[in-house]
C-alpha positions in Angstrom: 23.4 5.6 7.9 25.3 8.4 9.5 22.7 10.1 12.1 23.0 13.2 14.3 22.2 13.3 17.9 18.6 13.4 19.2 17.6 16.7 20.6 15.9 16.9 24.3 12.7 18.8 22.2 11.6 17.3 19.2 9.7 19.2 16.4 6.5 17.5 15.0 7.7 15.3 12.5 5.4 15.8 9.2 6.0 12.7 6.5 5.1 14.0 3.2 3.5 11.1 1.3 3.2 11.4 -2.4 1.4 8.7 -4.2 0.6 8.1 -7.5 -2.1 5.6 -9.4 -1.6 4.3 -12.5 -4.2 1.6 -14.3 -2.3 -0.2 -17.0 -5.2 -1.6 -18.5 -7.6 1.0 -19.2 -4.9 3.6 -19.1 -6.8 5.8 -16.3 -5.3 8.5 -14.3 -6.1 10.2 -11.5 -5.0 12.0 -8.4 -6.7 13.0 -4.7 -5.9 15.0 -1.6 -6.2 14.5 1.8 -5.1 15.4 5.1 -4.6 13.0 7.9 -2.8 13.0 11.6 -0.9 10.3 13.5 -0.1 10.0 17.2 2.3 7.9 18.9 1.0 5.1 21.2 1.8 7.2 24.5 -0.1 9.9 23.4 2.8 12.5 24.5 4.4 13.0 21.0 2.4 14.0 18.2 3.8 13.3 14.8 2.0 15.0 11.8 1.1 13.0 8.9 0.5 15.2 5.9 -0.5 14.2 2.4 -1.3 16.2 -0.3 -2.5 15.6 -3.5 -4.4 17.3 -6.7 -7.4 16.3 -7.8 -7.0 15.3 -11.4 -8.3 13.2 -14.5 -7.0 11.9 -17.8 -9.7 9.4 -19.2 -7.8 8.0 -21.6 -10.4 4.8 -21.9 -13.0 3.5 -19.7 -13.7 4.3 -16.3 -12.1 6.2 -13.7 -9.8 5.4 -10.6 -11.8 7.0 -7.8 -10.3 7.7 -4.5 -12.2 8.9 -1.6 -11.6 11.6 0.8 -9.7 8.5 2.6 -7.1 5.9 2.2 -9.1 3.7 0.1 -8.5 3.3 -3.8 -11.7 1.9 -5.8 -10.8 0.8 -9.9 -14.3 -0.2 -11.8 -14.5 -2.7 -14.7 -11.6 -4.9 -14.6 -10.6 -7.5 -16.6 -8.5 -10.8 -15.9 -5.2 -10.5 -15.6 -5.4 -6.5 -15.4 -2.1 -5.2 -13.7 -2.2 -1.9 -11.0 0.9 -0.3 -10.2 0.8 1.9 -7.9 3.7 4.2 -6.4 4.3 6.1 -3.0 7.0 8.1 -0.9 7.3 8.6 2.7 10.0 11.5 3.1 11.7 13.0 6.5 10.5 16.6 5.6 7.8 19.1 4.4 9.5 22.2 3.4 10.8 23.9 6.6 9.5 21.7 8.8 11.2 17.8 9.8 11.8 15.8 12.7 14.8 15.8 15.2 13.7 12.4 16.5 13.5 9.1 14.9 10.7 8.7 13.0 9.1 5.1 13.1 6.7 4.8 9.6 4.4 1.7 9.2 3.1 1.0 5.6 -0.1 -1.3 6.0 -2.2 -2.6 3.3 -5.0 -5.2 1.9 -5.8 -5.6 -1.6 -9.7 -7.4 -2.5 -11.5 -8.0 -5.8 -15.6 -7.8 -5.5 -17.0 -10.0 -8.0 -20.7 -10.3 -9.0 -21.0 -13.8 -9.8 -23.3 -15.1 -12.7 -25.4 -18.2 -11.3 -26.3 -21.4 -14.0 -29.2 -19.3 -14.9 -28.0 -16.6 -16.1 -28.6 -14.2 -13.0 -26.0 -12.4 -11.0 -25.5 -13.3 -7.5 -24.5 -11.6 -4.6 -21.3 -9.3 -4.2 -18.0 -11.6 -3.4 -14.9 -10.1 -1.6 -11.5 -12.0 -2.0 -8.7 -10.6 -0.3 -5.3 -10.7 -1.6 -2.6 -13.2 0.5 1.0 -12.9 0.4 3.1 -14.8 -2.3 -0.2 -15.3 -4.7 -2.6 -17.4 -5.1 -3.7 -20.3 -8.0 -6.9 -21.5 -6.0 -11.1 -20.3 -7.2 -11.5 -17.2 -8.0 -8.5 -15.9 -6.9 -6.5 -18.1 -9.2 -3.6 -16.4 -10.7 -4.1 -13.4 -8.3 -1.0 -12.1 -6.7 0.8 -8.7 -5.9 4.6 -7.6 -5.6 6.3 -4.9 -3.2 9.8 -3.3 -4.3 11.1 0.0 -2.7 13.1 1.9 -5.6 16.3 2.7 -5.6 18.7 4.8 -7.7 18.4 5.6 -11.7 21.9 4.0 -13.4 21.7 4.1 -17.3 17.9 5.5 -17.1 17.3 2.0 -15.3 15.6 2.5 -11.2 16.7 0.0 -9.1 13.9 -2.4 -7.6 14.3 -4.1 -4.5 11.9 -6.9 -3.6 10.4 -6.4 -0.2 9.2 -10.0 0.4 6.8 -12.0 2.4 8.2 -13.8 5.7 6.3 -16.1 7.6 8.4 -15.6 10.2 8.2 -12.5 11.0 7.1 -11.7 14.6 5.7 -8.5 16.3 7.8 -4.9 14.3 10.4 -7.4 12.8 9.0 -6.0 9.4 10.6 -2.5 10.8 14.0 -1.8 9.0 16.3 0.7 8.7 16.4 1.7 4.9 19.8 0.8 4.1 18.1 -2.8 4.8 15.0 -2.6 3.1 16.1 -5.5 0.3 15.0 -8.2 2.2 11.8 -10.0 3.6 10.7 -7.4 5.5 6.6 -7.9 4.6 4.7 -9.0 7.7 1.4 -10.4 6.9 -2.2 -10.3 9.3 -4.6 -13.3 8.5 -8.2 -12.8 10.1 -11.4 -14.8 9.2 -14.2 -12.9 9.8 -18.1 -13.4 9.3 -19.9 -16.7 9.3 -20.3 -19.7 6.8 -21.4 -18.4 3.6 -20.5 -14.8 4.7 -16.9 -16.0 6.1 -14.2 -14.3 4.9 -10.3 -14.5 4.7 -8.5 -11.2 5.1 -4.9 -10.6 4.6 -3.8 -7.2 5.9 0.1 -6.7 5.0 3.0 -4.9 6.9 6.4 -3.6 6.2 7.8 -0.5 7.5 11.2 1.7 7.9 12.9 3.7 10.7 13.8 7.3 9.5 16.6 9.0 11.4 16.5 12.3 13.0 16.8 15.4 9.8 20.1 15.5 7.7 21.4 17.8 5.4 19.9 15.7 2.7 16.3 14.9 1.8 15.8 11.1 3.3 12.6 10.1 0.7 11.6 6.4 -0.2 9.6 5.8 -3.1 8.0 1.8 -3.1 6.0 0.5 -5.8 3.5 -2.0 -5.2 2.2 -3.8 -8.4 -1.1 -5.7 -8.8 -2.0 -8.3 -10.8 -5.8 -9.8 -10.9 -6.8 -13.3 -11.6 -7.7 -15.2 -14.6 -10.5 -16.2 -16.0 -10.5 -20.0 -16.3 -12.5 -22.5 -15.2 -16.5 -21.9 -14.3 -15.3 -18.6 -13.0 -15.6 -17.3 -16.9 -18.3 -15.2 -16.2 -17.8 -13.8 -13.1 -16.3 -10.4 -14.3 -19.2 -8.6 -14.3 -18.8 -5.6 -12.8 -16.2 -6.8 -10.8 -13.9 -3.8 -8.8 -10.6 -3.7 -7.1 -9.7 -1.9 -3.9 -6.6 -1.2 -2.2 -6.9 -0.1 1.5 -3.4 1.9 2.0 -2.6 3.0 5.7 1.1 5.1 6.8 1.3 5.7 10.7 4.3 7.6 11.5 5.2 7.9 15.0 7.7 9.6 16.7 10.4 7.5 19.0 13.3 8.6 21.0 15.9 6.3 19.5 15.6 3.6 16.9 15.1 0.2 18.6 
């Protein structure tokens, strides 16, 4: 990617993030809005983060995707083997304004299904949380869970180009970091963390990937990834366990401002 030269004094970089929700199953649409700010780790740059969104709903059948005046995503009464897509862009620009540094953007996100559980009896049991690992899962109550990352590329023949963005276990510190050009790739860096205590202990999986954007071009530099969802089955004595059941997706985008790309 051709870049031009970085400037002694850089503009505040503003990433426009566009997202977009779409419930396959229930056919639910909806849109939010909020505004959010990102600063670099030294404090000394301060690069803008600004997403906008309208407020919409089409209620097509059943309930409603809700998202909060966050980053958090909530869709009500699922079903097994429901699929979520759900599409974002980070771009370089917002209107008149862009950055004349590099622009470092980290995507970081964690998918979990809350479950009400019916007991032998017929009651319903406390809330369960099962997060999401990389690469899927065909264990409990996650069985047949799993999730997929692509950034899109070009339209040939009305077709977009999907490009996997994979999990690597190898991946070590901001190895997920790439430059666009080489976003086809394993480039998804996954967190594990156990938190809580024995029947309160929990497994979470936050994942990682992330993309250097070069200092403003003549061109618009916008990446649009698509991150599709599918929940588990229903097998086993995990038949009735749908009641009520929810999925959120926690979706965080730091942008920070660096000098060169690294």
């Amino acid at each position: 990617m051709t870049t031009k030269p970085n400037k002694t004094r850089s503009l505040a970089a503003l990433v426009l993030l566009c997202v977009f929700a779409l419930y396959i199953a229930i056919g639910t649409l909806t849109f939010s809005r909020f505004i959010e700010s990102y600063r670099g780790s030294d404090q000394a740059e301060v690069a803008q983060g600004v997403a906008h969104y309208r407020r919409e709903e089409l209620l097509l059948n059943g309930e409603v995707v809700s998202m909060g005046s966050g980053d958090s995503i909530q869709i009500d009464s699922v079903a097994p083997t429901d699929e979520i897509d759900y599409t974002f862009s980070v771009s370089d620009r917002n209107g008149a304004e862009w950055n004349e540094v590099y622009l470092q953007v980290t995507v970081t996100f964690s998918i979990r299904i809350e479950i009400l559980p019916e007991d032998a009896d017929g009651s319903i049991g406390k809330m369960e949380t099962y997060y999401f690992p990389a690469g899927g899962s065909d264990d409990g109550e996650l069985q047949g869970a799993a999730f997929s990352l692509y950034v899109l590329g070009d339209i040939s023949d009305g077709t977009r180009t999907q490009y996997s963005i994979s999990p690597d276990s190898t991946l070590t510190g901001t190895d997920y970091l790439k430059n666009p050009d080489d976003l086809n790739g394993n480039t998804l860096y996954t967190v594990t963390e156990t938190v809580g205590e024995g029947e309160t202990q929990i497994t979470v999986y936050e994942h990682k990937t992330g993309l250097y954007l070069a200092p403003a071009e003549e061109k618009e530099q916008e990446y649009t990834f698509l991150l599709d969802i599918t929940l588990p089955q229903q097998v086993g004595s995990y038949v009735d366990n749908y009641a009520d059941a929810r999925v959120v997706l926690d979706l965080h985008i730091d942008a920070e401002q660096v000098q060169t790309q690294p």
